[in-house]
C-alpha positions as CSV (number, residue, x, y, z in Angstrom):
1,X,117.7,104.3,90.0
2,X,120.5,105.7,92.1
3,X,119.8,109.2,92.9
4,X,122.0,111.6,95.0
5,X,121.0,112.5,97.9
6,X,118.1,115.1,98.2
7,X,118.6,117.4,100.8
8,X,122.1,119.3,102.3
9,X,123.3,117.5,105.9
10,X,122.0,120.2,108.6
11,X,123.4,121.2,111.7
12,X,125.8,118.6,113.6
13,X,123.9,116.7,115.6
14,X,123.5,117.3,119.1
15,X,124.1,114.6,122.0
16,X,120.3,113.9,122.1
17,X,119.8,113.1,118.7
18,X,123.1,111.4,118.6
19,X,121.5,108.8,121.7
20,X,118.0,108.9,120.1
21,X,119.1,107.8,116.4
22,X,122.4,105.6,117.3
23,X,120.4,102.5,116.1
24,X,120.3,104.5,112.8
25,X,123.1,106.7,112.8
26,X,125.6,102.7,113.0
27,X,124.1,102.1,110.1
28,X,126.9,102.3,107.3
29,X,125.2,104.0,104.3
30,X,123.7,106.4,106.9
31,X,126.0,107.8,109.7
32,X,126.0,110.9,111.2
33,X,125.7,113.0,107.9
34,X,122.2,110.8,106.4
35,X,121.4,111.5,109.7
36,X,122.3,115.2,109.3
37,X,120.0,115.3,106.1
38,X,116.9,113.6,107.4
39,X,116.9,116.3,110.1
40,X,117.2,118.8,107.4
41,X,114.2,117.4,105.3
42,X,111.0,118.6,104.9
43,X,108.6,115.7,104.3
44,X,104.8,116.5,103.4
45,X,102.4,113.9,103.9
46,X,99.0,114.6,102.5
47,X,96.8,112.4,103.9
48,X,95.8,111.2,107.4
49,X,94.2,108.3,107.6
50,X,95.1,104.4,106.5
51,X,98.3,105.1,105.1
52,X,99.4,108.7,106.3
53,X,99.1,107.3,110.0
54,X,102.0,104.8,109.9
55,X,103.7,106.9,107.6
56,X,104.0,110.3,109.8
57,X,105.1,107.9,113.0
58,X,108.2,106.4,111.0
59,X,108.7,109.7,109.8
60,X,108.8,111.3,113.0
61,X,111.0,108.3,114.5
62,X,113.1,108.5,111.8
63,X,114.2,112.1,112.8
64,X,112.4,114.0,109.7
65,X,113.1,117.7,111.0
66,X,110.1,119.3,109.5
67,X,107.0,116.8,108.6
68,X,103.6,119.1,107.1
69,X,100.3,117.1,107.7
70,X,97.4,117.9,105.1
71,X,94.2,116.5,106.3
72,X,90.3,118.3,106.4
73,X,88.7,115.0,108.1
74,X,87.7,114.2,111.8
75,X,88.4,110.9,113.6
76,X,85.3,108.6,113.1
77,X,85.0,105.1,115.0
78,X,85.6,103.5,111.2
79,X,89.0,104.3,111.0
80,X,90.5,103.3,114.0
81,X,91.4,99.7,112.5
82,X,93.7,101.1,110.6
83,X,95.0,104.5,111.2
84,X,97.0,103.6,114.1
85,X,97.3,107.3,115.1
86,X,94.1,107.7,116.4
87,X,92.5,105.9,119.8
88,X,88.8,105.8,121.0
89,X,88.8,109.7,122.8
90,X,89.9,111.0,119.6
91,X,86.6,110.7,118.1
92,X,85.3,113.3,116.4
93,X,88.5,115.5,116.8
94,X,90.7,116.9,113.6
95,X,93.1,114.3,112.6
96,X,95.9,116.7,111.8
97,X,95.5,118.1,115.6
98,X,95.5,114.5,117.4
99,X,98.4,113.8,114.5
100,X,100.7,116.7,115.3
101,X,100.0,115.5,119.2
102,X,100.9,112.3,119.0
103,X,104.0,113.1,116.8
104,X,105.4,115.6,119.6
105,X,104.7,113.2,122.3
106,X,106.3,110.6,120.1
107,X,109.6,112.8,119.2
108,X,109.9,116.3,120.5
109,X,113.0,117.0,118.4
110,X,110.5,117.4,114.8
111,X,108.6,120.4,113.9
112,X,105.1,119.1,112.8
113,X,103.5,122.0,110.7
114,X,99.9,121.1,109.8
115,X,96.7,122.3,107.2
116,X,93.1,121.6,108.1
117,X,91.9,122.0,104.6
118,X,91.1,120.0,101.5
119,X,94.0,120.1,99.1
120,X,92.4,122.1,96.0
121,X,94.1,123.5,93.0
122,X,94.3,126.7,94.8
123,X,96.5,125.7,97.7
124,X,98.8,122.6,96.7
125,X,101.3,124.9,94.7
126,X,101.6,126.6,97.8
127,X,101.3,124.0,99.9
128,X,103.5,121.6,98.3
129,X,106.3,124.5,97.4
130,X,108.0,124.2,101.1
131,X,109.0,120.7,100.9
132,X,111.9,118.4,99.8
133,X,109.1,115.7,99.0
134,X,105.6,114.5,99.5
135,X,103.9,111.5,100.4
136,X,100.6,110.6,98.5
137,X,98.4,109.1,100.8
138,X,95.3,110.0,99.7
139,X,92.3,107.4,98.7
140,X,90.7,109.0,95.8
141,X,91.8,109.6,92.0
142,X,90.8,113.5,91.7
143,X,93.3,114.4,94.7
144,X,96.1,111.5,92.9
145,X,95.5,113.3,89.6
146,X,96.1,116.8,91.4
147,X,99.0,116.1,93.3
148,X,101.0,114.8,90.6
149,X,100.3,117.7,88.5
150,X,101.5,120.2,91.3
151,X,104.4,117.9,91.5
152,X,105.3,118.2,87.8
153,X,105.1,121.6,87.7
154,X,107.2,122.2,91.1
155,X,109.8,119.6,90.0
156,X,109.2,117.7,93.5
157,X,109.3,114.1,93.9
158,X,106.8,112.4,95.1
159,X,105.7,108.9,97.0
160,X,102.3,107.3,95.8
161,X,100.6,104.9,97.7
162,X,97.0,102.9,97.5
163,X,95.7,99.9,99.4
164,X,92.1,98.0,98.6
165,X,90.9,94.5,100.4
166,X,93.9,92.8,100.5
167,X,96.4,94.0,98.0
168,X,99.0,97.4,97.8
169,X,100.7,99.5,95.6
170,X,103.2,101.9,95.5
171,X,105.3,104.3,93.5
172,X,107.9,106.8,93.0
173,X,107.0,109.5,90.6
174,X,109.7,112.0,89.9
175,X,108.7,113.6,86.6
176,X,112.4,115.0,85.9
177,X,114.1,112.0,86.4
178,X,111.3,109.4,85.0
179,X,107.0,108.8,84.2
180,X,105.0,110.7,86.6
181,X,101.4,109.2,87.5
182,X,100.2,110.3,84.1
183,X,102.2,108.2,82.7
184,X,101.0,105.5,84.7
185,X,97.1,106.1,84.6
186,X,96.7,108.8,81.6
187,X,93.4,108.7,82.2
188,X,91.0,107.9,85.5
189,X,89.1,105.2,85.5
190,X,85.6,104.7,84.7
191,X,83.2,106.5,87.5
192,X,82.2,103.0,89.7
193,X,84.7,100.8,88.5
194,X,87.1,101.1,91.4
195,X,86.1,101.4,94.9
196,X,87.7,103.4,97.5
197,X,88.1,101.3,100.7
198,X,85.0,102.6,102.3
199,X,82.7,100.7,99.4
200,X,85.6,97.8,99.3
201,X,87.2,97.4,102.8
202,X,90.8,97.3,103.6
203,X,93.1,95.1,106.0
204,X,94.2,97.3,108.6
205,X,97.9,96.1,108.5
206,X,98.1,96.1,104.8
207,X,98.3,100.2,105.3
208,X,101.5,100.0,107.5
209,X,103.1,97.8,104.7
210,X,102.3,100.1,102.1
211,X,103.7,103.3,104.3
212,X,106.9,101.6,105.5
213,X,107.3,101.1,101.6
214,X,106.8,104.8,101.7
215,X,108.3,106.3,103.7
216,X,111.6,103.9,103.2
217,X,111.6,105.5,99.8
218,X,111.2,109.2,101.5
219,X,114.3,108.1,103.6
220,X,116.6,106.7,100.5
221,X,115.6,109.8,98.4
222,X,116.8,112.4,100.9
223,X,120.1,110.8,102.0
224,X,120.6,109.6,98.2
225,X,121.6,105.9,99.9
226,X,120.3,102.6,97.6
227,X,117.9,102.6,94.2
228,X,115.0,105.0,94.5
229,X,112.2,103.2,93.1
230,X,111.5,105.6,90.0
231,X,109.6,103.8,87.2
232,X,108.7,100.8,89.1
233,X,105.4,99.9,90.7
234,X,105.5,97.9,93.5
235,X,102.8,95.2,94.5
236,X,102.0,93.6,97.7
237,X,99.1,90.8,97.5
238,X,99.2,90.1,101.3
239,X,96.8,87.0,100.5
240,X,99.2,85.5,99.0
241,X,102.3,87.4,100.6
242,X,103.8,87.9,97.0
243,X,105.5,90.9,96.1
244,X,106.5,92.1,92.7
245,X,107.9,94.9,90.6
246,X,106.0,96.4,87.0
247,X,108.3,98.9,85.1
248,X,106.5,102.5,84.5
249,X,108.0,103.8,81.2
250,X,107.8,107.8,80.8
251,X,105.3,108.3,78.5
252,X,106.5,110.7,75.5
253,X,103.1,111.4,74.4
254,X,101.9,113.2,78.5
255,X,100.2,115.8,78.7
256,X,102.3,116.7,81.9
257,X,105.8,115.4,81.5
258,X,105.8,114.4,77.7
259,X,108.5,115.4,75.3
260,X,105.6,118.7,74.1
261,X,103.5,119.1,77.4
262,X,100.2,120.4,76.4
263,X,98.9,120.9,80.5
264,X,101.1,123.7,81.8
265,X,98.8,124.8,84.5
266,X,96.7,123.0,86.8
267,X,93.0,122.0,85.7
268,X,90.1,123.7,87.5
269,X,88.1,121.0,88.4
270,X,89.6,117.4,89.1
271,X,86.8,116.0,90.1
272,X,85.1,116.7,86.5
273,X,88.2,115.0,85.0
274,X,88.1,112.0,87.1
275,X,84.1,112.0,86.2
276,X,82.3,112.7,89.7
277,X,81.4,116.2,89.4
278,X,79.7,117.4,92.4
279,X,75.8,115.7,92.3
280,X,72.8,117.1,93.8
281,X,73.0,115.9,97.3
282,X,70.5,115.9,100.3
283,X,71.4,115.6,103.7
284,X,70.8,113.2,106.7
285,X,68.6,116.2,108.3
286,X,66.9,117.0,105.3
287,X,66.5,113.4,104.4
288,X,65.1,112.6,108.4
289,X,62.6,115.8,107.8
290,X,60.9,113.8,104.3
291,X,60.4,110.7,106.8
292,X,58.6,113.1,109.5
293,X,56.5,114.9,106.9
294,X,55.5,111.7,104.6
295,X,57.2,113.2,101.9
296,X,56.4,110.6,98.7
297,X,59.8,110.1,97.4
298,X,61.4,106.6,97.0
299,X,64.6,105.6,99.0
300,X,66.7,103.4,96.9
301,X,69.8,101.6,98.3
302,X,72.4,100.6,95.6
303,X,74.9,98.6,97.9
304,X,75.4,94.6,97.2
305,X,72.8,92.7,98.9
306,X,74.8,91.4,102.1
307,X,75.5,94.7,102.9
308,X,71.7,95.4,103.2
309,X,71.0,92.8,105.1
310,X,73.6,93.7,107.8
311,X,72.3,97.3,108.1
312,X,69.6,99.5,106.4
313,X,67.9,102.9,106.1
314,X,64.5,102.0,107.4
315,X,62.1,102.1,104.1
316,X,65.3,101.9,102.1
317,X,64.4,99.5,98.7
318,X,67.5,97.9,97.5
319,X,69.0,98.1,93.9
320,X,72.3,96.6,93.9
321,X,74.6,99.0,91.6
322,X,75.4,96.6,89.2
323,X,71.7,96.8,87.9
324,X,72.2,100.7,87.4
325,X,75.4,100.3,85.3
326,X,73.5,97.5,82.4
327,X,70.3,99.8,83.0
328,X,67.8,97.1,84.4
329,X,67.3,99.4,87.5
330,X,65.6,102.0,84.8
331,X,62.6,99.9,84.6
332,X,62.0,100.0,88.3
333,X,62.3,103.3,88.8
334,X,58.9,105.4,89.6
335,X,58.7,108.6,86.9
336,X,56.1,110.4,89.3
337,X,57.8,110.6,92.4
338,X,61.6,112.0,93.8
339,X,64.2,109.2,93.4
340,X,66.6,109.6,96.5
341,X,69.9,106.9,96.1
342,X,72.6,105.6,98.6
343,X,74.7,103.8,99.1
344,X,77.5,103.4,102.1
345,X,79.9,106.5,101.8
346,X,77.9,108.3,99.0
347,X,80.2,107.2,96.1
348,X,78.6,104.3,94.6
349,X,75.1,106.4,94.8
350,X,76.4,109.5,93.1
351,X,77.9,107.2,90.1
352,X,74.6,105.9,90.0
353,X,72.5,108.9,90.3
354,X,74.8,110.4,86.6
355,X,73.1,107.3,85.1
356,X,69.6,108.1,85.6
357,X,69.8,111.2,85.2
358,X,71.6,110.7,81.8
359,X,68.3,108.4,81.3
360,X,66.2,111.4,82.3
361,X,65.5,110.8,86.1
362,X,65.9,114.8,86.8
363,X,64.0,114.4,89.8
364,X,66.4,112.8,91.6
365,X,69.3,113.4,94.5
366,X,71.4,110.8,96.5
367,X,72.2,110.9,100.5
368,X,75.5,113.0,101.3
369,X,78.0,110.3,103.0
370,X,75.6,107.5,102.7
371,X,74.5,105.3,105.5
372,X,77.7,106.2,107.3
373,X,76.5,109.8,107.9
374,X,73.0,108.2,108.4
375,X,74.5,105.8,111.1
376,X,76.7,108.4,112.3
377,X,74.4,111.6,112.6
């Protein structure tokens, strides 16, 4: 869809941005004036880690004047194949600080502007309000769900992303002009039927595929140059290195952007929606402290079984979660004694713990974060 162009040209520009972006700036559908509006934009990426980390360094070399940076989580040594903004000393440091760092050092002509918080339906209205568009780059389905909402109800366009194993999607949602992500996905998935890429795994270069999708989108949308990809969802299967188009169709009948809306506000609790309501947790110290004191409680672990074999809880007993979900794990389950569950990031366990104690297992918790906190703390 040819859109024009989202943001006003700023200020001329000035003989060092005219040296920096002259590989850009020749290009003919860009020049001096697209190059005039991407230093006017304000680009907000929410998300730090596989695919915010490529995207925020093409941003910034692409001369995006204002880039915000939304990101609660710390560097861990599992995310450096991939988020390709972070190096071994950054370990254990706040993303959006070694991200707003690195972008300076990278470009010192952009203003990075960032929020160490979780986006929550009390801040993204605000949040979101200040930009021209956002990048989605976020890796679960309550945050998708809420960020498309916000969008929707700010009239702001938006560019979704999501990679898993070896295969990559993404989307332009732009409620106004086409379907939003509700139209797409009008409802979440089933808990435990899709993985994020903790559970599943991820190529590490598949992310920068995905974000240069991204973020070429971000760059067409504010200069208005080419067809912005509204209503289509792209496809990457890097297996087989096929890519492919679906058509999105705006749905009359959403709740967001159909023809009679019934949401007009943001829901309270997104993680209810998407089914993964907070469950009763216990921590790696608290779960260390029933080792020390002989607690009797039974340590289940409901990863796959190759998984188990390459690293285990000591006095873990494994249940692979494919035994919760057609109930055969119910018969193996003590009745007399606490049932604590994990599983590698604490997603797979707390899908699992909902079923038993739907079955009546009340005496029962999973490990916050899984073996990765376990291995980590």
């Amino acid at each position: 869809m040819k859109t024009p162009p989202l943001v006003n040209p700023g200020p001329a520009l000035s003989a060092q941005q005219a040296r920096r972006y002259s590989r850009q700036i020749v290009i003919p559908q860009i020049q001096a004036s697209g190059q005039e509006r991407i230093g006017n934009a304000k680009v907000l990426c929410i998300g730090a880690g596989g695919l915010g980390s490529p995207a925020l360094m093409y941003l910034a070399a692409a001369g995006v004047g204002t880039i915000g940076i939304v990101d609660f989580d710390t560097v861990d040594e599992t995310n450096l194949h991939r988020q390709v903004l972070f190096g071994q000393s950054d370990i254990g440091k706040k993303k959006v600080d070694v991200a707003k760092s690195k972008i300076e050092e990278s470009n010192p002509l952009v203003s990075v502007t960032t929020y160490t918080v979780r986006i929550n339906p009390s801040n993204v209205l605000e949040i979101m309000a200040g930009y021209d568009i956002v990048i989605d780059a976020t890796d679960n389905f309550a945050t998708r769900y809420l960020i498309n909402d916000a969008a929707v109800l700010l009239n702001k366009p938006y560019v979704w992303g999501s990679v898993n194993r070896f295969d990559g999607q993404a989307a332009v949602f732009w409620s106004s002009l086409g379907p939003c992500y509700r139209c797409l996905h009008p409802e979440p998935p089933a808990p435990g039927t899709v993985q994020n890429c903790a559970d599943a795994g991820v190529l590490g270069v598949l992310c920068a595929s995905i974000a240069s999708i991204q973020v070429n989108e971000v760059i067409k949308a504010i200069t208005g140059i080419g067809e912005l990809q509204i209503g289509k969802l792209m496809i990457y299967e890097a297996l087989e290195a096929e890519h492919s188009k679906i058509d999105i169709h705006k749905n009359p009948l959403c709740v967001m952007c159909g023809e009679n809306p019934t949401q007009v506000s943001l829901l309270e609790n997104y993680e209810s929606f998407c089914g993964v309501a907070s469950a009763p947790e216990i921590s790696v110290e608290d779960l260390k402290k029933k080792f020390a004191a002989n607690d009797d409680f039974i340590l289940i672990d409901v990863r796959e079984p190759d998984e188990f074999a390459s690293s285990r809880i000591p006095g873990s007993v494994l249940i692979p979660k494919a035994h919760f979900f057609d109930a055969t794990a119910l018969d193996l389950l003590p009745r007399d004694k606490e049932i604590i569950l994990h599983c590698r990031s604490g997603v797979r366990s707390a899908h699992c713990l909902a079923i038993i104690q739907g079955a009546g297992f009340m005496n029962s918790r999973h490990l916050g974060g899984g073996i990765l906190a376990w291995e980590k703390q």
